[in-house]
NUTORRO-560079 format. One line per field, with one value per residue (C-alpha): x, y, z; residue number from 1. Coordinates in steps of 0.2 Angstrom, whole numbers. Example, Ala and Ser with C-alpha at 12.3 -4.5 7.8 and 13.67 -1.06 7.14 Angstrom:
2
east: c(62:68)
north: c(-22:-5)
up: c(39:36)
seq: c(1:2)
***
This chain:
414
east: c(-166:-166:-175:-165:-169:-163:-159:-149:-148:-136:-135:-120:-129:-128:-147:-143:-128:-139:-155:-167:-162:-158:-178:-184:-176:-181:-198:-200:-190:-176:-160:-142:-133:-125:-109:-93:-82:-69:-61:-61:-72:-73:-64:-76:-91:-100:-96:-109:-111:-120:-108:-109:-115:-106:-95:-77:-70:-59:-72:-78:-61:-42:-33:-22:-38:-37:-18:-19:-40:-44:-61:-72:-67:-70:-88:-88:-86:-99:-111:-109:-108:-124:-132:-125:-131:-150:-149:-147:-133:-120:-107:-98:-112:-111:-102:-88:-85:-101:-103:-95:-94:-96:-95:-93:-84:-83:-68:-59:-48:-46:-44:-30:-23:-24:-16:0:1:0:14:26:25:24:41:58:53:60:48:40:23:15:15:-5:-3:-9:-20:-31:-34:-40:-57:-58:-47:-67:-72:-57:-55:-73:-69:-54:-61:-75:-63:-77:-69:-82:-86:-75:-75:-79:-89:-85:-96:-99:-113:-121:-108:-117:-135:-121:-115:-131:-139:-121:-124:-140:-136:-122:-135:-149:-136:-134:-115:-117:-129:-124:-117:-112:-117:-115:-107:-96:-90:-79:-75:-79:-63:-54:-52:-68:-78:-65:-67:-88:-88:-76:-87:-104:-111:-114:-127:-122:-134:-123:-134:-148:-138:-152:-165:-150:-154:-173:-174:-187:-189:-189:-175:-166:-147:-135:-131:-125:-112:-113:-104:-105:-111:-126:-124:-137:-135:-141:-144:-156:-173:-172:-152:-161:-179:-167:-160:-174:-171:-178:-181:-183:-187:-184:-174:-183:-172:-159:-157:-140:-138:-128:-133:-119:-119:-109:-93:-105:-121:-139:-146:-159:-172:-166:-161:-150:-163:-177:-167:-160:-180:-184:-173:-176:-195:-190:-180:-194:-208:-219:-226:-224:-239:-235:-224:-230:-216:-197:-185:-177:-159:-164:-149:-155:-145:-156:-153:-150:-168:-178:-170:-176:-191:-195:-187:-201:-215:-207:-208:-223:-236:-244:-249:-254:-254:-234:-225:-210:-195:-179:-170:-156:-164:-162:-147:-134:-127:-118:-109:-106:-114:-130:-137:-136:-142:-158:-161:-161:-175:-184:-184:-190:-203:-209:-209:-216:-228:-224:-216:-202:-203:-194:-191:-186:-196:-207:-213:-211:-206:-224:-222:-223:-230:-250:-242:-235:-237:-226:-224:-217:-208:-216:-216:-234:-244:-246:-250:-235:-229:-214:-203:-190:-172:-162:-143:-136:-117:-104:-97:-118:-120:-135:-141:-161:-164:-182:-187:-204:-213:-208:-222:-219)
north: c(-122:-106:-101:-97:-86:-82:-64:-63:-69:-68:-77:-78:-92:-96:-88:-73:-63:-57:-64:-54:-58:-78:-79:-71:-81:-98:-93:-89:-108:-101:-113:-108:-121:-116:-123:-120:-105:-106:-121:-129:-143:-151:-165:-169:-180:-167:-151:-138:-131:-119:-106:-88:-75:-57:-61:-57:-59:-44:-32:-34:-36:-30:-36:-41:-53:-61:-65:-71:-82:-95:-90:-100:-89:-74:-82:-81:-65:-59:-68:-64:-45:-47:-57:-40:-31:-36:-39:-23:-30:-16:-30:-18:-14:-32:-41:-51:-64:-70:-72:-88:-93:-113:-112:-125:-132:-147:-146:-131:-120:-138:-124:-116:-134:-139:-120:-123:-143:-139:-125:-138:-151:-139:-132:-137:-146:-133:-129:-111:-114:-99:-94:-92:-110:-120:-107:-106:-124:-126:-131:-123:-106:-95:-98:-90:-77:-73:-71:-59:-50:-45:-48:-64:-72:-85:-104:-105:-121:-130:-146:-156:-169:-169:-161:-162:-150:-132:-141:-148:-133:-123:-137:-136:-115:-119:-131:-118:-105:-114:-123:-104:-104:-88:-75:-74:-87:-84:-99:-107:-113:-111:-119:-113:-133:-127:-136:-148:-158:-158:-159:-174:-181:-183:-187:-202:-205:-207:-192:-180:-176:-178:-169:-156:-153:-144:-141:-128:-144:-156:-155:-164:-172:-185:-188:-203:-197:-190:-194:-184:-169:-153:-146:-127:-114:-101:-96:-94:-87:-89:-78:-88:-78:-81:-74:-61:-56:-52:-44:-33:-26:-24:-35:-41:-60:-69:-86:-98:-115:-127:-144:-153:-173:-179:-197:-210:-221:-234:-243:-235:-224:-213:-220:-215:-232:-239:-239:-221:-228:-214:-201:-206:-205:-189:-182:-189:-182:-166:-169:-175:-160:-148:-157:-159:-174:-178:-172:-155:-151:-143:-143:-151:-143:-160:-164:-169:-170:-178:-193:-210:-220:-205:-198:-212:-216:-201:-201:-219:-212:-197:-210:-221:-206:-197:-208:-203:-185:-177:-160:-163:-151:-157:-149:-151:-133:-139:-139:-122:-119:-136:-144:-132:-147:-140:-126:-132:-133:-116:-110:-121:-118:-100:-104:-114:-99:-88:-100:-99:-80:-78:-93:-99:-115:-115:-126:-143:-136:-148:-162:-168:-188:-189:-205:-216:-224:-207:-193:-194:-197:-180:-161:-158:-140:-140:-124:-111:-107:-111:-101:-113:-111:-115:-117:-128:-133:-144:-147:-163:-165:-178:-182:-195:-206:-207:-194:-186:-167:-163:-146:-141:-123:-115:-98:-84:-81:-69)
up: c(236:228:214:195:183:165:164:148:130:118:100:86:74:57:53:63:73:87:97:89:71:76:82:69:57:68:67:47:46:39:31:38:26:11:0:11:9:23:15:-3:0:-16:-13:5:5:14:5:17:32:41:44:52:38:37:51:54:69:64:63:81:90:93:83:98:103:86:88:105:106:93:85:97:110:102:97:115:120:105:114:133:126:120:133:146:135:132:152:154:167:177:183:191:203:210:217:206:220:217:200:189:171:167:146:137:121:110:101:108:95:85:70:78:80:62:57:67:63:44:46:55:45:28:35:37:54:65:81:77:85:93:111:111:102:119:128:111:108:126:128:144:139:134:154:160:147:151:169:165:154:168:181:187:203:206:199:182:175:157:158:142:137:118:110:127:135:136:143:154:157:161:173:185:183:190:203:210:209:219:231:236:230:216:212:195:181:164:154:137:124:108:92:77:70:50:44:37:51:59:41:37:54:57:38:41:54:43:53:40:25:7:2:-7:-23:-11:6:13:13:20:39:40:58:60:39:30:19:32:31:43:51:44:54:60:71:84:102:112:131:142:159:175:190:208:207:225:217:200:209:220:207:194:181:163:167:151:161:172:175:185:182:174:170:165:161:148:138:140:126:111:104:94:92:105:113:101:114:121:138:144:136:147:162:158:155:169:179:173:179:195:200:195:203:188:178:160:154:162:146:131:119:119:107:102:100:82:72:57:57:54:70:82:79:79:98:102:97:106:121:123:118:135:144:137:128:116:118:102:110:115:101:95:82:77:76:69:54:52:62:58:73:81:93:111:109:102:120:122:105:107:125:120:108:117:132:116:113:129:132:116:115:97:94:81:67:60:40:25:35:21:28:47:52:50:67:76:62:71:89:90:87:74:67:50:40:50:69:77:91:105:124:134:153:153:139:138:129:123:120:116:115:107:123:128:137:141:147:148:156:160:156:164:159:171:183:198)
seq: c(1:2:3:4:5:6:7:8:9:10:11:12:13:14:15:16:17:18:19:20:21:22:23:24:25:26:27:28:29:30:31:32:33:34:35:36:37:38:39:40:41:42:43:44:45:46:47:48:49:50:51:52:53:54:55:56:57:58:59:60:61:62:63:64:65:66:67:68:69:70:71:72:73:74:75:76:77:78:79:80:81:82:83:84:85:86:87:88:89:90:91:92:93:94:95:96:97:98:99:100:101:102:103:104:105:106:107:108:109:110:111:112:113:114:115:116:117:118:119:120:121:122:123:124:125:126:127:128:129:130:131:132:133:134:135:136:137:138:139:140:141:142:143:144:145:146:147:148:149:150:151:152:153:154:155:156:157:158:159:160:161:162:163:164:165:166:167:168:169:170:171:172:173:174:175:176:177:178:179:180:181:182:183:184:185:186:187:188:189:190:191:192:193:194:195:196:197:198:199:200:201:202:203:204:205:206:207:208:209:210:211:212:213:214:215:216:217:218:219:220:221:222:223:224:225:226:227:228:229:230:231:232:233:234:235:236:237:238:239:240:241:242:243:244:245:246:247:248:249:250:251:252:253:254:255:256:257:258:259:260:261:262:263:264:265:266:267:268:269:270:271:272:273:274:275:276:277:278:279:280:281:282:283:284:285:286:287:288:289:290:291:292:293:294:295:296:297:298:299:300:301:302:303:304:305:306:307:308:309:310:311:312:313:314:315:316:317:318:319:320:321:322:323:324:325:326:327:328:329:330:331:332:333:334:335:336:337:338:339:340:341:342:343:344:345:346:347:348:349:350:351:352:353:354:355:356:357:358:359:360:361:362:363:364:365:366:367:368:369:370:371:372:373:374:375:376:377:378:379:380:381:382:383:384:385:386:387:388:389:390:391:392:393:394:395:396:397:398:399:400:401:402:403:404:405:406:407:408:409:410:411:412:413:414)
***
């Protein structure tokens, strides 16, 4: 099998529009959630989110793009921009038959959908929907625009599997990549879901916090007060590519990929296993396929989302897998960032990458009483990102439907 490296980054968040300002903010436990100024939203349970901060997608594209790509798209492209960019990567001096992009998506352009329903049914019931209305909504439409745009002719697919899908998506890159089928993969994920809808939809669902006198402290994973996630938004790619393709040609490696576990948990619509049955298998998997045994890992970036039951599954899933291991650090960095749906995978695994290069776990903020069973089991750095010696890490998504994607990161070592 071949071996696969991480050779580019790129990061639109709701605590920062790049990778640089996204760590930095990670690590000083900085709140992305405020009051809600896409929509009104007083009349919504949940009236926050963590949305982008001065971003317009019209300021960083034609305004042909904005016309034709609904905004998860266009989060997209921001983000594999970057992620070239900070690579320091010359697509056109490689070859394009042998680099893919599997990206991933939750909800697709759901805000496009909303838009042109609301203008139907507001009008006289005469048809005027859009052209662009099908490919924007799409979840699958950001991998191919991806390709076209870089004229990509290898793998191009989107993997959908909740708020699993972009660690779904990164552990197929990597399986194409060491089955030798690509050099190269463009991975990740994206989400623009701040709307009625959506908001309307997960509340309905009891999903979200109601935390709206203090929504900057509302996302608290593993607290005793926690009470539900706090939806966010945007992109984070993550640039796959096979170490001798990426030695040959020099490159900056940020890190490396050594496995990936998907799993379900095969018992509920929306709710995790209360013993975490899908979650230890998907870990386990993950350990598995990199060869290495539980106590090898030094920190997991949880899948965290604050919610009561979702959290606590968790945690009884990585004290199955792990025991007790008081030097095992855990967070939660959707307490900082929301839940960015399907592309949480890809915002976290980039954090936990960064982690890892930079030896610093980043912290759980707002978590004021962890959850008593587990508080003196665990590592547990609160509110500010601690120093911490690390050689693999590992990152949990979980996804509505049970599934389950756990990819293992290691610290690049020639």
């Amino acid at each position: 099998m071949k071996r696969v490296v991480v050779t580019g980054l790129g990061a639109l968040t709701p605590i920062g529009n790049d990778v640089a300002t996204f760590w930095n903010s990670l690590v000083e436990g900085k709140s992305g959630a405020a009051r809600i100024t896409k929509f009104d939203p007083e009349k919504f349970k949940a009236q926050f989110a963590c949305e982008l901060k001065d971003f317009d997608v019209k300021d960083h594209f034609h305004v042909k793009e904005v016309r034709q790509y609904d905004a998860f798209s266009l989060y997209a492209l921001y983000a594999v921009d970057e992620a070239l960019r900070n690579g320091n990567i010359d697509l056109d001096s490689l070859n394009k038959n042998r680099i893919g992009v599997i990206w991933g998506s939750g909800n697709g352009g759901i805000q496009t959908f909303q838009n042109q329903m609301e203008e139907y049914f507001e009008g006289d019931g005469t048809p005027r929907f859009t052209p662009f209305f099908i490919p924007r909504i799409l979840v699958d439409i950001a991998a191919g625009i991806i390709s076209i745009k870089y004229g990509l002719r290898g793998v191009n697919f989107c993997p959908v599997s909740a708020c699993a899908t972009s660690n779904t998506a990164l552990i197929e890159a990597f399986n194409y990549i060491r089955w030798g089928k690509a050099d190269m993969i463009i991975s990740g994920g994206s989400e623009a879901a701040i709307n009625e809808a959506a908001m309307g939809g997960f509340s309905a669902a009891k999903a979200l916090s109601t935390k709206n006198d203090a929504p900057e402290t509302a996302s608290r994973p593993f607290d005793t007060e926690r009470d539900g996630f706090v939806m966010g938004e945007g992109a984070g790619a993550i640039i796959l590519e096979e170490y001798e393709h990426a030695k040959r040609r020099g490159a900056t490696i940020y890190g490396e990929i050594v496995g990936g576990g998907m799993a379900a948990d095969a018992y509920h619509l929306t709710g995790t296993h209360p013993e975490g049955e899908g979650a230890v298998l998907g870990m386990q998997e993950a350990l598995n396929e990199a060869g290495i045994t539980p106590d090898q890992v030094d920190y997991i970036n949880m899948h965290a989302t604050s919610t009561p039951l979702g959290d606590k599954s968790e945690l009884i899933a990585v004290e199955r897998l792990f025991g007790t291991r008081h030097d095992l650090a855990l967070s939660g960095t959707k307490s900082m960032t929301g839940h960015l749906l399907g592309a949480a995978g890809a915002i976290e695994g980039i954090a936990t990458i960064l982690a890892l290069q930079h030896q610093i776990v980043p912290p759980t903020i707002n978590t004021q009483t962890i959850e008593p069973e587990f508080a003196d089991k665990y590592n547990f750095p609160l509110h500010k990102g601690a120093s911490k010696e690390m050689t693999y890490a590992m990152s949990n998504t979980f996804g509505f439907g049970g599934h389950i994607a756990s990819v293992l990161f290691k610290r690049f070592e020639e």
